[in-house]
N, C-alpha and C positions, 0 to 999 in steps of 0.2 A: 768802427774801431774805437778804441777807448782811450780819450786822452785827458791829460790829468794836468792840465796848463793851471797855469793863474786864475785866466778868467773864467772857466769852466769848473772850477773848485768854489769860486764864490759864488754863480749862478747857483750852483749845485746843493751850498748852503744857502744862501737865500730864498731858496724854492722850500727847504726842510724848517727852516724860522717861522716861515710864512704861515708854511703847515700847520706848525706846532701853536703858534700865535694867534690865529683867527680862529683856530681851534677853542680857542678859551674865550673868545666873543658870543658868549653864547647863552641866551635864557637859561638853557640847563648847565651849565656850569654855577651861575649866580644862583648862592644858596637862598633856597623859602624856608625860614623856620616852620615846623610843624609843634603845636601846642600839646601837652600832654594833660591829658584827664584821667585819676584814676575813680575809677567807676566800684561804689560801695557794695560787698557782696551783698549780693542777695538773699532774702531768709531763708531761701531753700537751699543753696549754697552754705550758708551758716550751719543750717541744723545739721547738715551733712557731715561736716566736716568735726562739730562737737560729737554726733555718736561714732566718730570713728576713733577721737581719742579716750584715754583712760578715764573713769568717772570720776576720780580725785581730783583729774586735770581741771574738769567742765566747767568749774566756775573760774577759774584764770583765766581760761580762753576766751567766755563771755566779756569778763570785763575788759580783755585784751581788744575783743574786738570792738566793745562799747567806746574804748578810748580813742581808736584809729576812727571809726566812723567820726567823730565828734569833731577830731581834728581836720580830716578831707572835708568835711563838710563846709562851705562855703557858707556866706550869708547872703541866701537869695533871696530877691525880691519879689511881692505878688505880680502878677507880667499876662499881657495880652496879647493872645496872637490870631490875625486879622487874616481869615481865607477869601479870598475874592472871582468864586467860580463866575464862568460863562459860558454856556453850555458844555458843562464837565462833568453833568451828574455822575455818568460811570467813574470816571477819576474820587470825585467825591466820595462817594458809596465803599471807595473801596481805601482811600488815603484818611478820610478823617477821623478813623477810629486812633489810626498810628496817632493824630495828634494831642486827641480827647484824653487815651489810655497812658497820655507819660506820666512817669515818675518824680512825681515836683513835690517836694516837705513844702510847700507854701502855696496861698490858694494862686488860681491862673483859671484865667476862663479863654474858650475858641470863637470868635465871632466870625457866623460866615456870611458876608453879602452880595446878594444873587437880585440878576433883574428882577422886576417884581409879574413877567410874566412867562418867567422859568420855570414849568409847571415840574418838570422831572426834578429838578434840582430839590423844590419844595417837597417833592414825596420824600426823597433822599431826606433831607431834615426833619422831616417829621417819623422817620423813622429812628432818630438817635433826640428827639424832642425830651425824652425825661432824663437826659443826661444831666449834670450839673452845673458843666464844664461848660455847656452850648447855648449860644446866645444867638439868633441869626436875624436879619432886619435887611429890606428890600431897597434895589434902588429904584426911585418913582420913574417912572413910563416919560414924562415930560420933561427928564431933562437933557439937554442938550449942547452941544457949541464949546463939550468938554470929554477928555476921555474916561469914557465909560467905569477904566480900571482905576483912576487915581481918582475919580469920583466917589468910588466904592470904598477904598483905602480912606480916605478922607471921612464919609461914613462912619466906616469903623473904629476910627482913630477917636470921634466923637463921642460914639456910644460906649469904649474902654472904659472900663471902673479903676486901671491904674495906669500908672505914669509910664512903666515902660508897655512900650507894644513891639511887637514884632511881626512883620509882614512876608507872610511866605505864597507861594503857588501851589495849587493843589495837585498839580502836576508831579510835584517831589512828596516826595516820603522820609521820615527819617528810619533808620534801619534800629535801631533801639531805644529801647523806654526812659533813656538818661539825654536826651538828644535836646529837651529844653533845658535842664541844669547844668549841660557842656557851654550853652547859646547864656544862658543866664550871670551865669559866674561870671561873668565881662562886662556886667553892668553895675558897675560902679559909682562914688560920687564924680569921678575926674572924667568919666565918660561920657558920650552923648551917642555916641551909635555904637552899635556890634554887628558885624558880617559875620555873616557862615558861609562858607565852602560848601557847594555843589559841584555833585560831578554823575555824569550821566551813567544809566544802570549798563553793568555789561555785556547787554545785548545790543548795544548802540553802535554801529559802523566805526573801524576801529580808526580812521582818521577822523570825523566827527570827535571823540574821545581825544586825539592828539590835539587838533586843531583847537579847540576845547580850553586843554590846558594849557599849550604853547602861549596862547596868549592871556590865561590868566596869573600865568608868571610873571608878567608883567604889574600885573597889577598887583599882586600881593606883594613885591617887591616895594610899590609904593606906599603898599600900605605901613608896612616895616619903619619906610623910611621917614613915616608922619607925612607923608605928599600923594594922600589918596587924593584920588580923578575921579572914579566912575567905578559902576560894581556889577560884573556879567555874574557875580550869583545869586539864589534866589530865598535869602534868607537875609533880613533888615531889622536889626531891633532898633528901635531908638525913643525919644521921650515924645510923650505925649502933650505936656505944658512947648516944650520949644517948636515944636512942630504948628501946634495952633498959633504960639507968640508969634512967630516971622508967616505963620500964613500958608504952610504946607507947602504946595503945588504951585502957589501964584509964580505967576510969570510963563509956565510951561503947561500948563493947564490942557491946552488945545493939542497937542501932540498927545497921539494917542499912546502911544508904549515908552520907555525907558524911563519907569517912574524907580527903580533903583540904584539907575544913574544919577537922574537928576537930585535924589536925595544925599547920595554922599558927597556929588560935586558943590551941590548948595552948601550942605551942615557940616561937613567934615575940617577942622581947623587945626591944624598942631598934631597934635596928641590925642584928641579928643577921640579918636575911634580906636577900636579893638580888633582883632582877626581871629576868628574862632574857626581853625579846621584840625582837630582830634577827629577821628574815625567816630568818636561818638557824637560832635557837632555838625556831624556831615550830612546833607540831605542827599540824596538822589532823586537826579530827572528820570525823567521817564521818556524813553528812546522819541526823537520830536520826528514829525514826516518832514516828507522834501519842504513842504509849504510852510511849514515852522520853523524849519532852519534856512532856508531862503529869507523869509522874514523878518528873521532875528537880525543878520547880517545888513539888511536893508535899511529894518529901522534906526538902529545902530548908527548907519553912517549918515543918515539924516538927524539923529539926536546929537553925536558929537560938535555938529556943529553950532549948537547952543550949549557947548559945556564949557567951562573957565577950565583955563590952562592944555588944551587941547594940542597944542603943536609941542611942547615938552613932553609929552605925555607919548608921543607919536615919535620921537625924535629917535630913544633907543631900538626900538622895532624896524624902523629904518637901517639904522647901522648896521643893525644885525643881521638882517637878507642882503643889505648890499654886500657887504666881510662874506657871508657865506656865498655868494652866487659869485661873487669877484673872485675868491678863491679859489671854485671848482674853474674859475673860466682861465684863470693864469694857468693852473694844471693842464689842463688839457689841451690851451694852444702850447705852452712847454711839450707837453710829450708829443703833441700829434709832428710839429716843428722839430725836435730835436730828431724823431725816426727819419721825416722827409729827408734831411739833411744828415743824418747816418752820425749825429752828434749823440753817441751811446750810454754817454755817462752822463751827459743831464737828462738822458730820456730815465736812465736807472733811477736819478733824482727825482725825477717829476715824476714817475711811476709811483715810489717810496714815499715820497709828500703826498699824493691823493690814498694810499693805502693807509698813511697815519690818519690824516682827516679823519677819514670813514673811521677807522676804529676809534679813534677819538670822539668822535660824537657819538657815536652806538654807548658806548660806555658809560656817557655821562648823559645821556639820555635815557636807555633802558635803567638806571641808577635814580635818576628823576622820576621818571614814573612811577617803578616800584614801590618809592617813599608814598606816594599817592594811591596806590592800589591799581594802577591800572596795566594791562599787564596786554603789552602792542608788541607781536612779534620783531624781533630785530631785523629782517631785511625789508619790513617797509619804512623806518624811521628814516632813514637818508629822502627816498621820494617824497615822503611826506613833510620834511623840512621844506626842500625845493620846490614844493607844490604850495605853501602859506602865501608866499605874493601871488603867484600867477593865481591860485584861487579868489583871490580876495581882489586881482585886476580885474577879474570874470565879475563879480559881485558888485564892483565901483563903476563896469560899463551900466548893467542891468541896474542898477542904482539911477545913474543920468538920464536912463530911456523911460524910468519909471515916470507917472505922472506924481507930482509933489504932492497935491493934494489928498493921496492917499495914505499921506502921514499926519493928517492932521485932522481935528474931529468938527472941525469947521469950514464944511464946504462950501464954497460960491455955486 
């Protein structure tokens, strides 16, 4: 029966508040700028477009677009960007051309450093050896008690002919020929780091993809806010002189993986860093196996724990699964309690607040993605919210049971 007292009015709106309110607690609601690049046509685009106008026109339009290029055109600097395979020849063979063949008006060279008893890797290079672009130099056999990849990175940071460098995985690709002067253009006098935005190709399991970015909203938020933390993508530009001045690596040296964390949590101060994700700054990974993304999540929650400011950083992601899981849990003991009890109008209520929910977040969730590219059918985004703790509780047991030692590149 349907009754419409006092107190059953307000239960009834406080159930639709609630709704409407933790609705808006939510990584996708909180806006991420996205940066805009516009990208110089190209000469075959040009010519194209002068024979299709009048001949009278042809020399306007040249100098028309003589002027626009000159103005889009940024002042980039010469810039190195530092590959660090490990047995990745096939990744190699088939990603370093994307990064040899960019479109840079200023010189830039690729350094790749590969163990020095990487025999496939070495073929791979010696097949793009008369490039111009290609510098490559090994890591010796004997060293040790350090990881492998920020050993490599360090390497290459040494051998750079300029000041900025840029550290990517060979694992990523960028999708077009403007993808270093999207990265570039951010490197400024006020600057000392630039991120790029990755995001996995789309053949990648499509929570992988959610979970992904759920939580690199996060962080690009901080980055907005001058209070970067850490950086889950895999593109790092920063200077070469400050990097050797303070010492690179030191201190973290022995930890084998989160050499991109540990670079923005060290160097990042103020203002000093930039966020580069236009469609043309973007890298894509390359779909990871079970053992790479188990891994990721693994080392991760062993590296946090040597990063400054680690509990603020944690503190919103918190709020926001508890708001979301508190909320579905009020709904549902409301509705299952108000049917038991034949209490009809807050069950209508509480029915009405979990159907807002839901379209509330589908909304501003399929709306988030989209800005991003990625493109997650709408009835797995609810599960897939609800499933980011309970996943990442599954990861922090198998985390504890790990032995520690296998995070670190100096074994007893």
């Amino acid at each position: 029966m349907f009754t419409f007292d006092y107190t059953t009015i307000i239960i009834s709106v406080v159930l639709l508040l609630i709704a409407l309110l933790t609705s808006l607690i939510n990584p996708f609601f909180r806006k991420v700028r996205i940066a805009e690049y516009g990208v110089p046509t190209s000469a075959t685009e040009s010519e194209e477009t002068i024979d299709e106008e009048e001949p009278a026109e042809e020399e306007d339009v040249a100098i028309a677009e003589s002027i626009v290029s000159d103005e889009q055109q940024p002042n980039l600097p010469p810039i190195t960007i530092i590959l660090t395979p490990h047995d990745n020849a096939q990744e190699l063979a088939k990603n370093l051309p994307l990064y040899l063949n960019q479109d840079y008006p200023t010189d830039f060279q690729v350094i790749v450093v590969a163990p020095q008893n990487d025999h496939e890797t070495g073929d791979v290079l010696k097949r793009f050896a008369a490039n111009p672009h290609l510098y490559s130099t090994f890591i010796p056999e004997s060293s040790r008690y350090m990881s492998k990849k920020k050993l490599a990175i360090t390497l290459g940071v040494k051998a750079a002919k300029y000041d900025w460098v840029i550290m990517a995985d060979i694992n990523c690709y960028p999708t077009n020929d403007n993808w270093l002067q999207a990265i570039a253009r951010n490197c400024k006098e006020n600057k000392e780091l630039v991120v790029g935005y990755t995001r996995y190709e789309e053949e990648t399991p499509a929570y992988r993809q959610f979970e992904r970015h759920y939580i690199a909203r996060y962080i690009m938020r901080e980055y907005q806010r001058n209070k970067a933390y850490a950086c889950p993508f895999n593109a790092l530009a920063f200077r070469k002189a400050t990097f050797l001045r303070e010492e690179g690596f030191r201190g973290n040296l022995k930890y084998i993986r989160g050499e991109y964390d540990f670079m923005v949590n060290k160097y990042a101060k103020g203002s000093n860093l930039a966020f580069e994700n236009s469609p043309e700054g973007t890298l894509i990974e390359e779909t990871p196996t079970e053992k790479v993304w188990l891994s990721t999540h693994l080392f991760y929650m062993e590296n946090r724990q040597h990063l400054q400011r680690t509990p603020q950083h944690r503190l919103l992601p918190y709020i926001d699964q508890t708001v979301l899981h508190g909320n579905y849990l009020l709904q549902c003991v409301a509705l299952a309690g108000s049917l038991l009890l034949g209490m009809w109008t807050i069950a209508v209520a509480a029915g009405l607040s979990l159907i807002l929910t839901i379209i509330l977040r589908l909304v501003m969730a399929k709306k988030a993605l989209r800005r991003f590219d990625i493109d997650i059918p709408a009835w797995k985004i609810i599960p897939y919210e609800l499933a980011i703790a309970w996943k990442h509780l599954g990861y922090k047991l198998k985390y504890h049971r790990a032995d520690k030692y296998d995070f670190i590149s100096h074994k007893l």
